[in-house]
N, CA, C and O atoms as a GROMACS GRO file, in nm:
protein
  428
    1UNK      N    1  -3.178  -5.664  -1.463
    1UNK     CA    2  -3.040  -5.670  -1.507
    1UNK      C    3  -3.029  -5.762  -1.630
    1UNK      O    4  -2.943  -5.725  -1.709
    2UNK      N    5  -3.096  -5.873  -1.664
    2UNK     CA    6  -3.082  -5.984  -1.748
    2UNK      C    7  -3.146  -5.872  -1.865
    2UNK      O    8  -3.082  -5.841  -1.965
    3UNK      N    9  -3.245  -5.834  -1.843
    3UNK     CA   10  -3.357  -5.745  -1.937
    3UNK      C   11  -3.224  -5.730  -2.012
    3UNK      O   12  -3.181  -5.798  -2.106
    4UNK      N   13  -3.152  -5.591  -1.930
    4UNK     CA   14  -3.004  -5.494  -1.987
    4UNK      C   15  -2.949  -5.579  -2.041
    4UNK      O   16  -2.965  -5.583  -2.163
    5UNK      N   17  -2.890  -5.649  -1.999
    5UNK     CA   18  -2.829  -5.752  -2.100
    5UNK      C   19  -2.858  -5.869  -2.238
    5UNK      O   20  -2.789  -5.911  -2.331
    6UNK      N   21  -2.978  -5.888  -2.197
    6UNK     CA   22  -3.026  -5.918  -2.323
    6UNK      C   23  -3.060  -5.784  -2.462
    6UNK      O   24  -3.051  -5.790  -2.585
    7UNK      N   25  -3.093  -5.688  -2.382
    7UNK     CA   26  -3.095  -5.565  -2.473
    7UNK      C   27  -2.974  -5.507  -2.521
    7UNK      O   28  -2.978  -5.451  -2.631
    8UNK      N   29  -2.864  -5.510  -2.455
    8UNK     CA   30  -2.729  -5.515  -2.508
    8UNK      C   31  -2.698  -5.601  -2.633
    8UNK      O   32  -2.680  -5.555  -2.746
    9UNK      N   33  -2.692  -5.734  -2.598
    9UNK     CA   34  -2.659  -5.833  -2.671
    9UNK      C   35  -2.738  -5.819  -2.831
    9UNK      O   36  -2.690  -5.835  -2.944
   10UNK      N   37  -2.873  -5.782  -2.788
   10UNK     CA   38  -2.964  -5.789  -2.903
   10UNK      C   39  -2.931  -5.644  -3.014
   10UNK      O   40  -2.965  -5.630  -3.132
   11UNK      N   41  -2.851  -5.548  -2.923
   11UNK     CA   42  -2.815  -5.454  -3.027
   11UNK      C   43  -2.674  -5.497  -3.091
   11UNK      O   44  -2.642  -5.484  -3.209
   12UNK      N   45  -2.601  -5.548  -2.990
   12UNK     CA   46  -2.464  -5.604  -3.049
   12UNK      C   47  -2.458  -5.684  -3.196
   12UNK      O   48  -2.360  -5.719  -3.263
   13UNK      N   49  -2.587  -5.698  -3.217
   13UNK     CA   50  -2.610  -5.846  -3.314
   13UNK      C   51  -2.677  -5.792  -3.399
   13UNK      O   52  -2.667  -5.837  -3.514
   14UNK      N   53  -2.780  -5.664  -3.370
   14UNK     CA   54  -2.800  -5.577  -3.468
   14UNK      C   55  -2.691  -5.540  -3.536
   14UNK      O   56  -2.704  -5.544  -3.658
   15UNK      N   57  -2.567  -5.501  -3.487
   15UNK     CA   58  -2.463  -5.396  -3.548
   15UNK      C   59  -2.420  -5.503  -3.650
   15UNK      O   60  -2.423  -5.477  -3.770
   16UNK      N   61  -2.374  -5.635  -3.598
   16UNK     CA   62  -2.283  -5.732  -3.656
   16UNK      C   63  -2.370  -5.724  -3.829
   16UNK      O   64  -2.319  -5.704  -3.939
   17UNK      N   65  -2.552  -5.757  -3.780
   17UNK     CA   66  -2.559  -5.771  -3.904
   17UNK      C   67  -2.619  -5.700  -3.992
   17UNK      O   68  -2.690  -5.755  -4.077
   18UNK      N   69  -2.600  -5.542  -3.988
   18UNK     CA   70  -2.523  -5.434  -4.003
   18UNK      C   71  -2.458  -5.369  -4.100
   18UNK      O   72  -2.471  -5.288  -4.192
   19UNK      N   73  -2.328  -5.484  -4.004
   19UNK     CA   74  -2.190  -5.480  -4.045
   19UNK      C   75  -2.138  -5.527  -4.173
   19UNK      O   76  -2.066  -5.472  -4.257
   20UNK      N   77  -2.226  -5.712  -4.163
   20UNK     CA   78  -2.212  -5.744  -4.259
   20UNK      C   79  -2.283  -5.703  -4.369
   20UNK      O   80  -2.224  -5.705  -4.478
   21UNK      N   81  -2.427  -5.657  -4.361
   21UNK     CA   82  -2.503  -5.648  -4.468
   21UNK      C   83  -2.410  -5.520  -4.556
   21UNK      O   84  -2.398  -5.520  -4.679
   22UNK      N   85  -2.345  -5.409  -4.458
   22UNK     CA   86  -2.261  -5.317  -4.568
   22UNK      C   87  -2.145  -5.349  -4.605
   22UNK      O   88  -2.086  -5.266  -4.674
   23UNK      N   89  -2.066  -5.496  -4.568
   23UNK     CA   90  -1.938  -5.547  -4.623
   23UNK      C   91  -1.987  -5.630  -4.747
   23UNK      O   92  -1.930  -5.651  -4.854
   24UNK      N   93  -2.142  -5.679  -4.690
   24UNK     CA   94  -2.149  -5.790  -4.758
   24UNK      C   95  -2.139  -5.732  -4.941
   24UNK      O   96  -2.084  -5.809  -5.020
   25UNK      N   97  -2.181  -5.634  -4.980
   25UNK     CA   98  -2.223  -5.566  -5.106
   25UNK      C   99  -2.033  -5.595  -5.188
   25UNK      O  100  -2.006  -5.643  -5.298
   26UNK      N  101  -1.960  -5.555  -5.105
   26UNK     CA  102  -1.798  -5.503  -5.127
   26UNK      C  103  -1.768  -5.690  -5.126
   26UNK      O  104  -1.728  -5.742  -5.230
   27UNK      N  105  -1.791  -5.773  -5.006
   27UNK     CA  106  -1.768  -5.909  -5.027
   27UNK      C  107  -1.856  -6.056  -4.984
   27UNK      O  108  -1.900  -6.055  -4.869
   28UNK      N  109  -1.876  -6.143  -5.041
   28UNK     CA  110  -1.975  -6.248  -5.037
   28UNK      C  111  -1.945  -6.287  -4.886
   28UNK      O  112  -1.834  -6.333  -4.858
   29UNK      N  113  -2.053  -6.268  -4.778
   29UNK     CA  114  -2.036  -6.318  -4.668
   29UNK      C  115  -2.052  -6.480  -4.617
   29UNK      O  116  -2.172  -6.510  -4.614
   30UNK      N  117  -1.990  -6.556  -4.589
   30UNK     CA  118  -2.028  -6.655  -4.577
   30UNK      C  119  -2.142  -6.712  -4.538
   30UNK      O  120  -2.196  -6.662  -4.440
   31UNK      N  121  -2.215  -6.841  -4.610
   31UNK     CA  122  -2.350  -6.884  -4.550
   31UNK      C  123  -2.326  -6.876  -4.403
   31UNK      O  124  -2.368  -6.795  -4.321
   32UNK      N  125  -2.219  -7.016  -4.386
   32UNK     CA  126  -2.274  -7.034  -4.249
   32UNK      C  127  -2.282  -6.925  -4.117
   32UNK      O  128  -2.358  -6.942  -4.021
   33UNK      N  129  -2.221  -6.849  -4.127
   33UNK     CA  130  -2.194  -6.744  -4.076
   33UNK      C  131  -2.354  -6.636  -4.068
   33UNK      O  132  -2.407  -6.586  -3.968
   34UNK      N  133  -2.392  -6.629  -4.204
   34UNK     CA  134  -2.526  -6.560  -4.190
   34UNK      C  135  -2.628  -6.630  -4.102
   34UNK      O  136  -2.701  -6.570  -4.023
   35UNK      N  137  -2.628  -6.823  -4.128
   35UNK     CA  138  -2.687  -6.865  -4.070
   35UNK      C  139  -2.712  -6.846  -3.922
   35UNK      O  140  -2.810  -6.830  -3.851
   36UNK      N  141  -2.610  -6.853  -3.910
   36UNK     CA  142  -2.545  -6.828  -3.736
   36UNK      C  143  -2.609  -6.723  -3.686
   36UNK      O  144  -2.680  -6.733  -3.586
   37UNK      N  145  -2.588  -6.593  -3.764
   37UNK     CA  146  -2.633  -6.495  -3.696
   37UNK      C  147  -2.766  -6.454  -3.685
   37UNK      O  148  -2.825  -6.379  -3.607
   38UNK      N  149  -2.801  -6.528  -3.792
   38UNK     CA  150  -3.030  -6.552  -3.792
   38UNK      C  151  -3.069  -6.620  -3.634
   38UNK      O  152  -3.149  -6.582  -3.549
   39UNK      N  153  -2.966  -6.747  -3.638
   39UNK     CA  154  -2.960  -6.849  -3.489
   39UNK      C  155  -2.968  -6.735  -3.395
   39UNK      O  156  -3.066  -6.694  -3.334
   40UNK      N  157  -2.855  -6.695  -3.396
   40UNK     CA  158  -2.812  -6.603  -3.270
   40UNK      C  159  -2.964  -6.535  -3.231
   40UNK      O  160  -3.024  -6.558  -3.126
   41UNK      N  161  -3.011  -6.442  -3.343
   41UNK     CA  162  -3.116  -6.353  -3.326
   41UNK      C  163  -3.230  -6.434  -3.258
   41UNK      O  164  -3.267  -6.398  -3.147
   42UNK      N  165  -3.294  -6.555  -3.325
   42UNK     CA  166  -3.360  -6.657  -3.267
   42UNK      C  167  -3.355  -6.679  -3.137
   42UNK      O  168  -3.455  -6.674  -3.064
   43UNK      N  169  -3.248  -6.703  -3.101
   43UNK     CA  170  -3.193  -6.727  -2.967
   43UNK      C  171  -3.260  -6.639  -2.891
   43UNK      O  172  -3.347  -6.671  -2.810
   44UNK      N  173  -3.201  -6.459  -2.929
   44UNK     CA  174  -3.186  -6.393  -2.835
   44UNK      C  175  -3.338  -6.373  -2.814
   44UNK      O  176  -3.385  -6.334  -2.707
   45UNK      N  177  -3.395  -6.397  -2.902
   45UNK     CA  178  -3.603  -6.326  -2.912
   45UNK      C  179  -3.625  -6.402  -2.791
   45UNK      O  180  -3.662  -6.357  -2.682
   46UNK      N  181  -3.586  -6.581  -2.834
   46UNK     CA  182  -3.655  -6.690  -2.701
   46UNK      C  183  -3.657  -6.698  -2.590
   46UNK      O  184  -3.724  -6.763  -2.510
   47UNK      N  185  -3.539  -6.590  -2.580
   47UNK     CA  186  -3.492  -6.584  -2.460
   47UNK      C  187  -3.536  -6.466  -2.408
   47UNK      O  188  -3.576  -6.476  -2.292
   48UNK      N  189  -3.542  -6.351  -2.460
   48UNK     CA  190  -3.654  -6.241  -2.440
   48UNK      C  191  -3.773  -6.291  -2.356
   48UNK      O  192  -3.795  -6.279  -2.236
   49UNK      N  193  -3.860  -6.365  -2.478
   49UNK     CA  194  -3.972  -6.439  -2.457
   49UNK      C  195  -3.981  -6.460  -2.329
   49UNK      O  196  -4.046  -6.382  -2.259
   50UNK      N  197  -3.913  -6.576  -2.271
   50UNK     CA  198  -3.839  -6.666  -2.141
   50UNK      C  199  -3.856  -6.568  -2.028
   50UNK      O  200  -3.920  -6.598  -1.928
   51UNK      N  201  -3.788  -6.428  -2.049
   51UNK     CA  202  -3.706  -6.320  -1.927
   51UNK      C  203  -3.916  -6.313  -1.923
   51UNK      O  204  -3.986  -6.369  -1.839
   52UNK      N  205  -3.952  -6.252  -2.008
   52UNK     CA  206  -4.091  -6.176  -1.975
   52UNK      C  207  -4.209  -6.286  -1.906
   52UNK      O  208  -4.293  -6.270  -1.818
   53UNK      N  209  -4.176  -6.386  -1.982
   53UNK     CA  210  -4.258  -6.526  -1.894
   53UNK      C  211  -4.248  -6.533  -1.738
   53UNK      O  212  -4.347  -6.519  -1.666
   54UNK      N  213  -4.133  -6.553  -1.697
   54UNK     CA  214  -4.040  -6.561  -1.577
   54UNK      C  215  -4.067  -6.429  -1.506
   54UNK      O  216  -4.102  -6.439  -1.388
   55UNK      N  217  -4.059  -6.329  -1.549
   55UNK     CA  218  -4.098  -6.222  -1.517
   55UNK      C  219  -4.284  -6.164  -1.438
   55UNK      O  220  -4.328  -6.086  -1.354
   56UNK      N  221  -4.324  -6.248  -1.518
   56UNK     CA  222  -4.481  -6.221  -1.500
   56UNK      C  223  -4.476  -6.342  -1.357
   56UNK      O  224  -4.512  -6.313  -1.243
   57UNK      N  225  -4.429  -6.459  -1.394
   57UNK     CA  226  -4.417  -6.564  -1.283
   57UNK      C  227  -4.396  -6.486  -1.152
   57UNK      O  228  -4.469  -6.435  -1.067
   58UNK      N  229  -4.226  -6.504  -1.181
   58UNK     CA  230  -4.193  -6.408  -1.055
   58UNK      C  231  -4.312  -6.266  -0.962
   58UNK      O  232  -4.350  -6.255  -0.846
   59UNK      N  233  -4.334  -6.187  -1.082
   59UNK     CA  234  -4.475  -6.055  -1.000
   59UNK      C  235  -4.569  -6.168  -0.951
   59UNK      O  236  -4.599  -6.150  -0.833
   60UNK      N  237  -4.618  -6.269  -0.999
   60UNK     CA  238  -4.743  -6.375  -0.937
   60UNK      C  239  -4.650  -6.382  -0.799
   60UNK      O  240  -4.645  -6.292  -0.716
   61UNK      N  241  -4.597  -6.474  -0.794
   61UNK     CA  242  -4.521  -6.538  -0.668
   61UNK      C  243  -4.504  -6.427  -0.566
   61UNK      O  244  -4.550  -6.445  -0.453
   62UNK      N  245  -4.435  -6.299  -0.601
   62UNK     CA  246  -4.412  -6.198  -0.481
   62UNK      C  247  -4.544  -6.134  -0.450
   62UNK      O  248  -4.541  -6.078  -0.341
   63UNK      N  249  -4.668  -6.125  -0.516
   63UNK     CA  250  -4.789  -6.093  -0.463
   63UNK      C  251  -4.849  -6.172  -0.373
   63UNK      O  252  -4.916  -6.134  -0.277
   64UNK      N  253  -4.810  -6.344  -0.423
   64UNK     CA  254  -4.851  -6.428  -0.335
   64UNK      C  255  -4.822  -6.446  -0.185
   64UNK      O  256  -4.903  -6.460  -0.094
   65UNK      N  257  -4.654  -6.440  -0.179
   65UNK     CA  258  -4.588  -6.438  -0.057
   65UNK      C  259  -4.617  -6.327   0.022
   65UNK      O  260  -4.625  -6.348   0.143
   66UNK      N  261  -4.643  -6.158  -0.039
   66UNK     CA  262  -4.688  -6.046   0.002
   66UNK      C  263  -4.806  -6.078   0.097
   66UNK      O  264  -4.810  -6.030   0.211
   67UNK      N  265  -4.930  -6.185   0.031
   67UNK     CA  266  -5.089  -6.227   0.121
   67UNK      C  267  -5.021  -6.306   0.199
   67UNK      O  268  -5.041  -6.285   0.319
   68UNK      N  269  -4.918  -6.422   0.166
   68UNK     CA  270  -4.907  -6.487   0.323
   68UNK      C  271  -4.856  -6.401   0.392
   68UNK      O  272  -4.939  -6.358   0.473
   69UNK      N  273  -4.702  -6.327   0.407
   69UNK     CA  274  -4.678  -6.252   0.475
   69UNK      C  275  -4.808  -6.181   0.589
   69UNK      O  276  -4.826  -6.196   0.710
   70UNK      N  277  -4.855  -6.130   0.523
   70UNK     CA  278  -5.045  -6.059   0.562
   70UNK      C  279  -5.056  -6.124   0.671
   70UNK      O  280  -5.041  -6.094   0.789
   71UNK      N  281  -5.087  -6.234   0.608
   71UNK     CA  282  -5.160  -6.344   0.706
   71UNK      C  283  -5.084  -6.442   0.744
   71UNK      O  284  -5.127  -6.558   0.748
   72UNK      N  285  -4.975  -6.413   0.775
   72UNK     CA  286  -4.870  -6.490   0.860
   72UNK      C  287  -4.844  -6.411   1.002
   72UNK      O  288  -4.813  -6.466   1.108
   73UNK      N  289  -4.868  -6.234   0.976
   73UNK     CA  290  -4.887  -6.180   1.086
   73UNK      C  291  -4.997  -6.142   1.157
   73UNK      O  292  -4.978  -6.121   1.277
   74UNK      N  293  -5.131  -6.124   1.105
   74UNK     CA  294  -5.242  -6.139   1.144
   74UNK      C  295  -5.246  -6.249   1.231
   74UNK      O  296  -5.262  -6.234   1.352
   75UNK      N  297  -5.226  -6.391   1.160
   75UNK     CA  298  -5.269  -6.516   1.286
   75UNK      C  299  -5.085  -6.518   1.402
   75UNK      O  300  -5.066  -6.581   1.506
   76UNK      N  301  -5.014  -6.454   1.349
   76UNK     CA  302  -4.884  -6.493   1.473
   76UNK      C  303  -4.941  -6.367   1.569
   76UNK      O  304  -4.894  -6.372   1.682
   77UNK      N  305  -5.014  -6.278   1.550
   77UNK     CA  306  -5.043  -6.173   1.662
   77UNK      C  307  -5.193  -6.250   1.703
   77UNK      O  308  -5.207  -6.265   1.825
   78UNK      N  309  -5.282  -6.291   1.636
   78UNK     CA  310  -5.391  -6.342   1.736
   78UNK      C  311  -5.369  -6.458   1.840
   78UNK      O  312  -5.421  -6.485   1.949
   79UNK      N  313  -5.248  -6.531   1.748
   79UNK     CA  314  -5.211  -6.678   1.839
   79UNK      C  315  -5.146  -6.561   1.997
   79UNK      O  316  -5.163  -6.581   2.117
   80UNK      N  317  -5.086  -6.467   1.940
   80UNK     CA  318  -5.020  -6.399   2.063
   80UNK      C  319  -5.141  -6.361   2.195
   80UNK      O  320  -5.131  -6.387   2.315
   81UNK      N  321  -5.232  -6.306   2.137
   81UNK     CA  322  -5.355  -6.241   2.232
   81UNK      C  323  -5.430  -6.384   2.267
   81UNK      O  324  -5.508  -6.374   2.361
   82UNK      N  325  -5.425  -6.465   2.230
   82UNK     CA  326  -5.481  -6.616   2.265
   82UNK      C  327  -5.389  -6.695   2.402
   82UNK      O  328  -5.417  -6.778   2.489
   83UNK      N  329  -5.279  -6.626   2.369
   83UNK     CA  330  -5.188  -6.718   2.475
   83UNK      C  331  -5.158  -6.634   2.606
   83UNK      O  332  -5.107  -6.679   2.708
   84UNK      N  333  -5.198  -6.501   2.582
   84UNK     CA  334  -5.218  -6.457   2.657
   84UNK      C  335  -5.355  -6.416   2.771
   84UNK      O  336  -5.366  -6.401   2.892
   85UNK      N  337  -5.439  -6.409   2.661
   85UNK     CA  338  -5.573  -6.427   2.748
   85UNK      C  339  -5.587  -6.562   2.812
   85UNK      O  340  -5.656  -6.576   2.912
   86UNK      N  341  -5.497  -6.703   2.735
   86UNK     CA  342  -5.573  -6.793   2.799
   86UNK      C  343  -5.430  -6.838   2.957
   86UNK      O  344  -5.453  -6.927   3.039
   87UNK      N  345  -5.292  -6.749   2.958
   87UNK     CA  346  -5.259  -6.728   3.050
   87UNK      C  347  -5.328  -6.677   3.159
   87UNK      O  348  -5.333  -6.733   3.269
   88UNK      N  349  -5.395  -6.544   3.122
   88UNK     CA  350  -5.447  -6.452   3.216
   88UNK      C  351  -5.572  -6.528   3.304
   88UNK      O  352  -5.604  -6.505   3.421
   89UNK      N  353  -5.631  -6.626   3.213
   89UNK     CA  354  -5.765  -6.690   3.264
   89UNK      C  355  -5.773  -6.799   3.346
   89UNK      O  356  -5.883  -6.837   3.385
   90UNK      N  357  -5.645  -6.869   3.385
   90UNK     CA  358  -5.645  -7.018   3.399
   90UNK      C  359  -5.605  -7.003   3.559
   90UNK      O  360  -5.529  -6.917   3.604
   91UNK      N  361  -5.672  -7.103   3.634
   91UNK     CA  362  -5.694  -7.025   3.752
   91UNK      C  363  -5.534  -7.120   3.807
   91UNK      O  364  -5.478  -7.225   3.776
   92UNK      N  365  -5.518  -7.026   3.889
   92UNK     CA  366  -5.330  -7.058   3.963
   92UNK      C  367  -5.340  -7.238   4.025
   92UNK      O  368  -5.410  -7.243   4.127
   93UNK      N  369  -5.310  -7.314   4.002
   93UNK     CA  370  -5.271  -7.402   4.049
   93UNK      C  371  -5.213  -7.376   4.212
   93UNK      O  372  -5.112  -7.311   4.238
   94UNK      N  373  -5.277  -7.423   4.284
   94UNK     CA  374  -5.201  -7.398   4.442
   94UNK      C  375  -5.207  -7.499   4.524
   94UNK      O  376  -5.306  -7.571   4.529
   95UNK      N  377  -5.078  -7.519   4.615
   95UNK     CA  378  -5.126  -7.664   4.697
   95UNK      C  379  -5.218  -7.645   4.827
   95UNK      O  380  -5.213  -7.538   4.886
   96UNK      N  381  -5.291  -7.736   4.866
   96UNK     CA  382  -5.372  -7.709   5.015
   96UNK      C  383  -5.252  -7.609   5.144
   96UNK      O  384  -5.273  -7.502   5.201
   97UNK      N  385  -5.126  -7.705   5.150
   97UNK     CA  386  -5.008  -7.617   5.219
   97UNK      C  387  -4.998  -7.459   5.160
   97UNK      O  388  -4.998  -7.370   5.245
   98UNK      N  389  -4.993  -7.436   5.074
   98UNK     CA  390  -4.964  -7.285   5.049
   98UNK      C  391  -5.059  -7.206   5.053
   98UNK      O  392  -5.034  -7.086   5.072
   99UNK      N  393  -5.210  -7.256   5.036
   99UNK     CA  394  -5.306  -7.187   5.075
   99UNK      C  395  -5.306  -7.138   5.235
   99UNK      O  396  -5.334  -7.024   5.271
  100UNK      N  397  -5.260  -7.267   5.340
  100UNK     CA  398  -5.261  -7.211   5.450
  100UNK      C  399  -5.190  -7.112   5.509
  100UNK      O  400  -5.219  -7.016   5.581
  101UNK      N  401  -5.040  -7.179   5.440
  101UNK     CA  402  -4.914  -7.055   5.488
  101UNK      C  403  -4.985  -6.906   5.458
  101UNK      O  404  -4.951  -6.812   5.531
  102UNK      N  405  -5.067  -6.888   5.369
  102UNK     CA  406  -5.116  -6.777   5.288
  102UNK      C  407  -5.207  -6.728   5.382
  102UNK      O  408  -5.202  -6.612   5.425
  103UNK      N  409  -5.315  -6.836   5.425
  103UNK     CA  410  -5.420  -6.734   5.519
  103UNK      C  411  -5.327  -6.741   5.660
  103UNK      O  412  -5.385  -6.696   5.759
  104UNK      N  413  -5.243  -6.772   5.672
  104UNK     CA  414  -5.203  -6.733   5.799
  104UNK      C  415  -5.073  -6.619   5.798
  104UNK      O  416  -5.024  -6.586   5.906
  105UNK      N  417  -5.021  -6.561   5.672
  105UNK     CA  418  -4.978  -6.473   5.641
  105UNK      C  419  -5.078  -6.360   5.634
  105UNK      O  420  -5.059  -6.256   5.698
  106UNK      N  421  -5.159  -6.375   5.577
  106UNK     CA  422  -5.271  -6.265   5.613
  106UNK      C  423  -5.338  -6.238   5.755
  106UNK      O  424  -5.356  -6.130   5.811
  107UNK      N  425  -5.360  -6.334   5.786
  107UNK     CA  426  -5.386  -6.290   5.956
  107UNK      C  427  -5.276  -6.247   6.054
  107UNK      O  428  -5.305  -6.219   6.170
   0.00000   0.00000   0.00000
């Protein structure tokens, strides 16, 4: 979206100077004014520059977060099969009393 808008802006500023370069012939355009609009153009390149910098940044960063993501679910599903095998393995805690109630429920 910034792209569009900087590409807007940068034609807007084409037209202006344009505009002036075909008034300018008919009347003397003011310096500061030309100056300005050299600025402006300056501006808008640096800022170009800036969007495509930021841009390349940003693709780094979402590739990056993409591998943790990866491997944020890889180890949250092994921690899962870990807590479960080491549920499944751990032998029941039981008191001497409930063992008996138990073999004498079975008999």
């Amino acid at each position: 979206e910034l792209e569009n808008q900087l590409t807007t802006k940068s034609k807007t500023l084409d037209e202006l100077k344009e505009s002036l370069a075909l008034n300018g012939s008919a009347e003397q355009t003011p310096e500061p004014l030309s100056l300005r609009i050299a600025e402006l153009g300056e501006m808008v390149n640096s800022t170009v520059n800036q969007v495509a910098q930021l841009k390349t940044s940003m693709q780094s960063i979402l590739e990056q977060w993409r591998a943790y993501d990866e491997a944020y679910a890889e180890v949250s599903l092994m921690t899962t099969r870990y807590l479960y095998c080491i549920d499944q393995c751990k032998p029941s805690v039981v008191s001497l009393e409930a063992l008996k109630n138990q073999v004498k429920t079975l008999q």
